[in-house]
mmCIF file of the C-alpha atoms, coordinates in Angstrom:
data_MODEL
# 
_entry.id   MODEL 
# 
loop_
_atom_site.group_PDB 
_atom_site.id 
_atom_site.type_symbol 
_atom_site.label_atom_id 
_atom_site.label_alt_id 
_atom_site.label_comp_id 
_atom_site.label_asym_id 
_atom_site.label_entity_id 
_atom_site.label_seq_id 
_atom_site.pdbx_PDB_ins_code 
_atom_site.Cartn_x 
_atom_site.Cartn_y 
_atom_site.Cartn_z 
_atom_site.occupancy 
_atom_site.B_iso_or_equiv 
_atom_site.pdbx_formal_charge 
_atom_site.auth_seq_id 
_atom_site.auth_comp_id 
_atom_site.auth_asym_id 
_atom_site.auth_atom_id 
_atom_site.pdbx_PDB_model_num 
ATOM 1   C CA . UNK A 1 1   ? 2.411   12.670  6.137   1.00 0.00 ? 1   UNK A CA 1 
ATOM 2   C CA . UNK A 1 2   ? 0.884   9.362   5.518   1.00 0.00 ? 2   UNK A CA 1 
ATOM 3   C CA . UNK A 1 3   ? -0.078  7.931   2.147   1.00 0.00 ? 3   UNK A CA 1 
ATOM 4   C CA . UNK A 1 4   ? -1.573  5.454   0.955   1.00 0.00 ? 4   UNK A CA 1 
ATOM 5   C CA . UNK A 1 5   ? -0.207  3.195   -1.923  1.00 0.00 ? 5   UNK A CA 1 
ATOM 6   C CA . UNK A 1 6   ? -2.062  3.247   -5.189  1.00 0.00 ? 6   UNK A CA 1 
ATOM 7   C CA . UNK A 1 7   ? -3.217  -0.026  -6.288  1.00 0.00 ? 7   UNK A CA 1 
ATOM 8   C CA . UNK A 1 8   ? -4.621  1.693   -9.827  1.00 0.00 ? 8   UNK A CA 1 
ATOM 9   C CA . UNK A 1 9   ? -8.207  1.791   -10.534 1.00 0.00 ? 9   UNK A CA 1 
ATOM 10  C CA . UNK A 1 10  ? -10.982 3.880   -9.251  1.00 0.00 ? 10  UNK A CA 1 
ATOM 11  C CA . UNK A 1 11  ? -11.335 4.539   -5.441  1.00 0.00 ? 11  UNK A CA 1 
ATOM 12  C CA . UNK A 1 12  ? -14.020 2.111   -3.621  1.00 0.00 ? 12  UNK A CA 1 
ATOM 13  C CA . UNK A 1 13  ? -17.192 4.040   -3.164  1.00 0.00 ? 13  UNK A CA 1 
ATOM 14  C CA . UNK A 1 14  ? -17.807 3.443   0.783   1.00 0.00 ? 14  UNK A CA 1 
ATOM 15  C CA . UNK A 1 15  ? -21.695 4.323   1.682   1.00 0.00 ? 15  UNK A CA 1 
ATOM 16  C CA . UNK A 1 16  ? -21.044 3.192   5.123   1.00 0.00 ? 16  UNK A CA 1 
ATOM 17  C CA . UNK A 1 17  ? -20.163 -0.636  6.765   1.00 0.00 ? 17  UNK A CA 1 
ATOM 18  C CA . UNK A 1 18  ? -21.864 -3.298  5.291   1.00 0.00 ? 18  UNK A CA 1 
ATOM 19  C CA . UNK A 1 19  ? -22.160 -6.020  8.584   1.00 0.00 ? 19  UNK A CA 1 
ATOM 20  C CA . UNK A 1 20  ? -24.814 -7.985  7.471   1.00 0.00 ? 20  UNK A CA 1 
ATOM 21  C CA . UNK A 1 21  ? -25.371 -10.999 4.673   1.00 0.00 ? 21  UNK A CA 1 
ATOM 22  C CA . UNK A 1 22  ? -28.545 -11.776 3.050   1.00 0.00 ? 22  UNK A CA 1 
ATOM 23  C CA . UNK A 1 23  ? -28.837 -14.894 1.480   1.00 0.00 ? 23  UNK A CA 1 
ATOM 24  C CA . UNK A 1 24  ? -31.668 -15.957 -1.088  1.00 0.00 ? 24  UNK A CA 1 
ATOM 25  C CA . UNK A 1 25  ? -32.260 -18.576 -3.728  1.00 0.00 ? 25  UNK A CA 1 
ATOM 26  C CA . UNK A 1 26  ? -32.790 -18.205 -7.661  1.00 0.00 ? 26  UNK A CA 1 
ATOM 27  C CA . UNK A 1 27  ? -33.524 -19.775 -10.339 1.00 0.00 ? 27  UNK A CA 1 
ATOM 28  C CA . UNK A 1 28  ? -31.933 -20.936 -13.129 1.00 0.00 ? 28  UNK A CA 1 
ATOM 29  C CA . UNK A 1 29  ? -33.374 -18.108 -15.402 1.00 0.00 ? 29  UNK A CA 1 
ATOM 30  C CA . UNK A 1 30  ? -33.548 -15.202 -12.639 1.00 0.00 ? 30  UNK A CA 1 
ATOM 31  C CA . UNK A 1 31  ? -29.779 -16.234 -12.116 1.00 0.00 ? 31  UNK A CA 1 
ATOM 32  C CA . UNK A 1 32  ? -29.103 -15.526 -15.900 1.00 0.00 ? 32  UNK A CA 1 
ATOM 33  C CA . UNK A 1 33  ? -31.340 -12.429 -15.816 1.00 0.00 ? 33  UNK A CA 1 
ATOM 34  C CA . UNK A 1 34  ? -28.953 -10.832 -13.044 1.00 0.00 ? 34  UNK A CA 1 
ATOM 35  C CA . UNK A 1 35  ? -25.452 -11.953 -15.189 1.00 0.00 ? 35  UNK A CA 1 
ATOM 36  C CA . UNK A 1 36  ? -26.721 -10.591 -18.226 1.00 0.00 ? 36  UNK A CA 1 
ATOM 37  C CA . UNK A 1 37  ? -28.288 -7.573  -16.365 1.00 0.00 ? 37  UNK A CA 1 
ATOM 38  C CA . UNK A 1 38  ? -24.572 -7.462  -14.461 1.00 0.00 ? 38  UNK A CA 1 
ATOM 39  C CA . UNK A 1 39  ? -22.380 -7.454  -18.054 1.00 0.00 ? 39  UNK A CA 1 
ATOM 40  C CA . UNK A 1 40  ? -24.272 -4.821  -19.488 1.00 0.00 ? 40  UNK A CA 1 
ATOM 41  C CA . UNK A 1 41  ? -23.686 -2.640  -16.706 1.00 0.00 ? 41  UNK A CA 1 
ATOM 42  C CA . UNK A 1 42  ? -21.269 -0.642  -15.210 1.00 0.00 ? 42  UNK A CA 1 
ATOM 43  C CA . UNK A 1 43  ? -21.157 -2.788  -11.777 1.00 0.00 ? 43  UNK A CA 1 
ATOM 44  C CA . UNK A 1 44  ? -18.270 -4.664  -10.267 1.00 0.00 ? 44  UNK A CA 1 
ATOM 45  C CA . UNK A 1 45  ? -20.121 -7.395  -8.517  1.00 0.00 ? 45  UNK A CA 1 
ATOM 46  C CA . UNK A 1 46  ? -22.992 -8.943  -8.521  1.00 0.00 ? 46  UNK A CA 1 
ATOM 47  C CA . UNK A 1 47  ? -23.725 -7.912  -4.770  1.00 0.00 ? 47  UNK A CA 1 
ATOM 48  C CA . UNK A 1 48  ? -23.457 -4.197  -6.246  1.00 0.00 ? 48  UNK A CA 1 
ATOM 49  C CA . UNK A 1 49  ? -26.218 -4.597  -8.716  1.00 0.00 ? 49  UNK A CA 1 
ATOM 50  C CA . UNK A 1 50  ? -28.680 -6.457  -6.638  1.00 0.00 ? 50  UNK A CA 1 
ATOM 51  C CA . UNK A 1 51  ? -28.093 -3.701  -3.647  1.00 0.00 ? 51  UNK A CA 1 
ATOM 52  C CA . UNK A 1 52  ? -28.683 -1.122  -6.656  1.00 0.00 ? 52  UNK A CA 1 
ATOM 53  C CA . UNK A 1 53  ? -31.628 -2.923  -7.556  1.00 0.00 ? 53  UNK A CA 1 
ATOM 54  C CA . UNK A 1 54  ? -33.331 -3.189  -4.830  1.00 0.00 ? 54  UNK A CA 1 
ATOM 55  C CA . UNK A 1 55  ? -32.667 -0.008  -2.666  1.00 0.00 ? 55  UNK A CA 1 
ATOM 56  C CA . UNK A 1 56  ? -32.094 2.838   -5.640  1.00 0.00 ? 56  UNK A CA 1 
ATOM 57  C CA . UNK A 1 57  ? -34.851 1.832   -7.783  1.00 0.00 ? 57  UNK A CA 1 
ATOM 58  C CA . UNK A 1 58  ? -38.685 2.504   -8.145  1.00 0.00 ? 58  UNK A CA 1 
ATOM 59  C CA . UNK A 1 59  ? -40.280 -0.146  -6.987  1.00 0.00 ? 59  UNK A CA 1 
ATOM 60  C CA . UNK A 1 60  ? -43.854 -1.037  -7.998  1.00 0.00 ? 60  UNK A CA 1 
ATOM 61  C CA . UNK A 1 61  ? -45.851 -2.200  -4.410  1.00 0.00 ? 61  UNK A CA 1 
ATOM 62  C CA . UNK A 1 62  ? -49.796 -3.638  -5.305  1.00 0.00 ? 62  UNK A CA 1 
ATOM 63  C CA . UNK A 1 63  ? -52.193 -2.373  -3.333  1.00 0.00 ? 63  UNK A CA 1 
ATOM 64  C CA . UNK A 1 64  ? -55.507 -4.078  -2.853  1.00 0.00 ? 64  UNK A CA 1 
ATOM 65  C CA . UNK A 1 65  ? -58.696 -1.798  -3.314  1.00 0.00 ? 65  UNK A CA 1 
ATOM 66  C CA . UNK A 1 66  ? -61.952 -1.519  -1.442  1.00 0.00 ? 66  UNK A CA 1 
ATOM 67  C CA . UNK A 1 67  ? -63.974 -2.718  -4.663  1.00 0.00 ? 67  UNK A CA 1 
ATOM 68  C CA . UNK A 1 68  ? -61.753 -6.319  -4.983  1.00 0.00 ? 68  UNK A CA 1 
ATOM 69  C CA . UNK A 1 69  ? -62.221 -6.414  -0.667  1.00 0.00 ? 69  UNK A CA 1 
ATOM 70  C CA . UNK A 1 70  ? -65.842 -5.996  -0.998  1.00 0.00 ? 70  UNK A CA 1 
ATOM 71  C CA . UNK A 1 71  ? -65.989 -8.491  -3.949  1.00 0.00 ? 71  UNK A CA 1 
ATOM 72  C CA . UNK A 1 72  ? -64.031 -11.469 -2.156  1.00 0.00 ? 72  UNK A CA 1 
ATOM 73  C CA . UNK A 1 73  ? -66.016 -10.888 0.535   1.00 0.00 ? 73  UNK A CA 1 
ATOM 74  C CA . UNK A 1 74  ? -69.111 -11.231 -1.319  1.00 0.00 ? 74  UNK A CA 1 
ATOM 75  C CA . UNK A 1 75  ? -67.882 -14.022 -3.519  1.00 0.00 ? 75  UNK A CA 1 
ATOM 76  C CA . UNK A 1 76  ? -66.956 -16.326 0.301   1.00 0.00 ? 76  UNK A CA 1 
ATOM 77  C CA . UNK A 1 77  ? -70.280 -15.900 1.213   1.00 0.00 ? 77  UNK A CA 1 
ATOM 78  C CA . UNK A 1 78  ? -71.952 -16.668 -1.768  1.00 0.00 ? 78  UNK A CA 1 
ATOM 79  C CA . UNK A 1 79  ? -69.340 -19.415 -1.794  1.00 0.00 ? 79  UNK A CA 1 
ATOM 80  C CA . UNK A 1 80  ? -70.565 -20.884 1.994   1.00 0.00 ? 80  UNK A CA 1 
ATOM 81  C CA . UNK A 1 81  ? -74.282 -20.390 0.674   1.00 0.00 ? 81  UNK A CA 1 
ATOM 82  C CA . UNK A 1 82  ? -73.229 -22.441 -2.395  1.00 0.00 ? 82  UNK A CA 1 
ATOM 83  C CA . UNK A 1 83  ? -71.266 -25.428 -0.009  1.00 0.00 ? 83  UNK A CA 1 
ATOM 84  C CA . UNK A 1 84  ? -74.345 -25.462 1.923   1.00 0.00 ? 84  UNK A CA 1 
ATOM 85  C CA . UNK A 1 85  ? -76.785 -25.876 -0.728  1.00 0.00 ? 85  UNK A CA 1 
ATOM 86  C CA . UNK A 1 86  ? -74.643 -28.735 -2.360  1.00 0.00 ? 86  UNK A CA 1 
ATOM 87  C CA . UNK A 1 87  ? -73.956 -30.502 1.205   1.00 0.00 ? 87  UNK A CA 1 
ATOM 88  C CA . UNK A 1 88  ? -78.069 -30.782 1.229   1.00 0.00 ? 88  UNK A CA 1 
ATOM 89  C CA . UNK A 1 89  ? -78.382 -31.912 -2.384  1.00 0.00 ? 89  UNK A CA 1 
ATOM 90  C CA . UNK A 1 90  ? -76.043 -34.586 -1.114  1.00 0.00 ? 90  UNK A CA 1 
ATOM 91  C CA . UNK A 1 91  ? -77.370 -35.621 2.065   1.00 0.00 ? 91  UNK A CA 1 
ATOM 92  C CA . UNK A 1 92  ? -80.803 -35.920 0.231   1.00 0.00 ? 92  UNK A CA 1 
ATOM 93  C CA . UNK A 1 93  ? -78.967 -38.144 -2.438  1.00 0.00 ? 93  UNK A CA 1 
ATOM 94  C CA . UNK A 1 94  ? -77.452 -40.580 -0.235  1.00 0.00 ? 94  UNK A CA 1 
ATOM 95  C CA . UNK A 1 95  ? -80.793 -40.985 1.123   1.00 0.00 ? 95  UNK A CA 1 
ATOM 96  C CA . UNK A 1 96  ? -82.393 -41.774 -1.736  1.00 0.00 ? 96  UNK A CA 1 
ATOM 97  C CA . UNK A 1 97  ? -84.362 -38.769 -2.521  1.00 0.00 ? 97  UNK A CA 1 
ATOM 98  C CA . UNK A 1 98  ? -84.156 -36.267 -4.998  1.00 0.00 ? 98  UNK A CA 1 
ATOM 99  C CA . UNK A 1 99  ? -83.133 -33.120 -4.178  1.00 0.00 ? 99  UNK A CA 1 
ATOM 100 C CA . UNK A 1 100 ? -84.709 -29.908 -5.855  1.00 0.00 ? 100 UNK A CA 1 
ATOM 101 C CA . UNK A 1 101 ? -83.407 -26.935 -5.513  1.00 0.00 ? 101 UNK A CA 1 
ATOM 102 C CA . UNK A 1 102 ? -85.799 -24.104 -3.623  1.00 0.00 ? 102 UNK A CA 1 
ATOM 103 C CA . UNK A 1 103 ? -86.201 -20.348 -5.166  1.00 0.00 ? 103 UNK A CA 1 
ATOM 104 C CA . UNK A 1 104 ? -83.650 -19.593 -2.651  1.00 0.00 ? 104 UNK A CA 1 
ATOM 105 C CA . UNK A 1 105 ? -80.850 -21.551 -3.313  1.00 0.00 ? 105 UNK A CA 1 
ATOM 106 C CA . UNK A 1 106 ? -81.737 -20.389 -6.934  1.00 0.00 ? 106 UNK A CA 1 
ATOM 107 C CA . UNK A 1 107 ? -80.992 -17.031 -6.092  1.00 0.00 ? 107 UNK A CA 1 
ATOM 108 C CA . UNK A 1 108 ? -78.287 -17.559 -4.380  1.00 0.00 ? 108 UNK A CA 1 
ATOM 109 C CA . UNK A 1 109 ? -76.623 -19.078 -7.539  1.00 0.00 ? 109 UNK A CA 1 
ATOM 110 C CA . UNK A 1 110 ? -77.664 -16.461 -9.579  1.00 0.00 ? 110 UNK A CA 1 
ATOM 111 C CA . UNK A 1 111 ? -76.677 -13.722 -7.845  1.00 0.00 ? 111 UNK A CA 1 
ATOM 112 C CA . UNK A 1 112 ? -73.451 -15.318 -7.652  1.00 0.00 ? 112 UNK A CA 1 
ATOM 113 C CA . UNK A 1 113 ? -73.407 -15.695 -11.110 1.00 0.00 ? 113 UNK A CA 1 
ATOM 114 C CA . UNK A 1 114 ? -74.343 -11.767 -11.441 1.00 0.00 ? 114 UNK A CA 1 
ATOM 115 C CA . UNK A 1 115 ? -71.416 -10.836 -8.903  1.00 0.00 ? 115 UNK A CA 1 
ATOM 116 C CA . UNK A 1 116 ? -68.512 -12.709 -11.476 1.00 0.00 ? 116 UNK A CA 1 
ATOM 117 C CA . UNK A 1 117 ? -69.980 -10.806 -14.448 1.00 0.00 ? 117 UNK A CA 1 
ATOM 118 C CA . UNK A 1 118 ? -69.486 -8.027  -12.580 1.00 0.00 ? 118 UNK A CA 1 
ATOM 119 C CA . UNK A 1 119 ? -66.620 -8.625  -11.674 1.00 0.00 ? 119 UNK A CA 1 
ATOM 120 C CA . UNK A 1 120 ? -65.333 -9.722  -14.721 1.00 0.00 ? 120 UNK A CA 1 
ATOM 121 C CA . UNK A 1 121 ? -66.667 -6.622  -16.716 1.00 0.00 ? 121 UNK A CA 1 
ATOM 122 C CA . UNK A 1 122 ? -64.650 -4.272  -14.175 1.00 0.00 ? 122 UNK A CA 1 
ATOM 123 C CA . UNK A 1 123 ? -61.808 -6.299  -14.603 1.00 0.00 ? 123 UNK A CA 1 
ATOM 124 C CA . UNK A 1 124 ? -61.567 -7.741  -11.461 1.00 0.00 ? 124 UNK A CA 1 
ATOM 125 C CA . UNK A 1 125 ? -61.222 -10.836 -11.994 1.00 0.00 ? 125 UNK A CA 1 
# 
């Protein structure tokens, strides 16, 4: 019969061979989170707790929804319509006009302004 000697201690949980190394940066703050987060826990190693962290835990994953898509969609092309319009101005400026603005460029400007108060009322901004 073979036996092993007993070193004392608990036995090593093994959850299968770990043959790969990750490798990532923190900082100064993130690195104290994970200590303090380490000492007030019943983990061994740091590695432990991170792997804990990351694989056994809820994680919370953002989603973006159709409204926001639709609204930064809107918002670039009211944005181009809003480059153009100032491009113009400027070109009519350097020539030594004035520019006025024409009743569309004005509502392109205000319903930009509408879509952000939307947007802001809803939140999604």
């Amino acid at each position: 019969m073979v036996t092993q000697k007993n070193r004392g201690g608990c036995p090593r949980l093994l959850k299968g061979k770990k043959g790969f190394t990750l490798q990532f940066c923190v900082n100064e703050s993130q690195m104290k989170f994970l200590i303090d987060q380490l000492e007030r826990s019943h983990y061994h190693s740091l590695s432990e707790l991170v792997r804990d962290m990351l694989f056994n835990r809820q994680l919370k994953i953002l989603t973006e929804s159709a409204c926001q898509r639709e609204l930064l969609r809107e918002l670039a092309k009211i944005g181009a319509n809003i480059n153009q319009i100032t491009h113009r101005c400027n070109v009519d400026a350097i020539g030594g006009t004035t520019s006025r603005l024409h009743i569309s460029d004005k509502y392109i400007i205000n319903s930009a302004r509408k879509a952000i108060d939307n947007a802001l009322k809803k939140g999604l901004l």
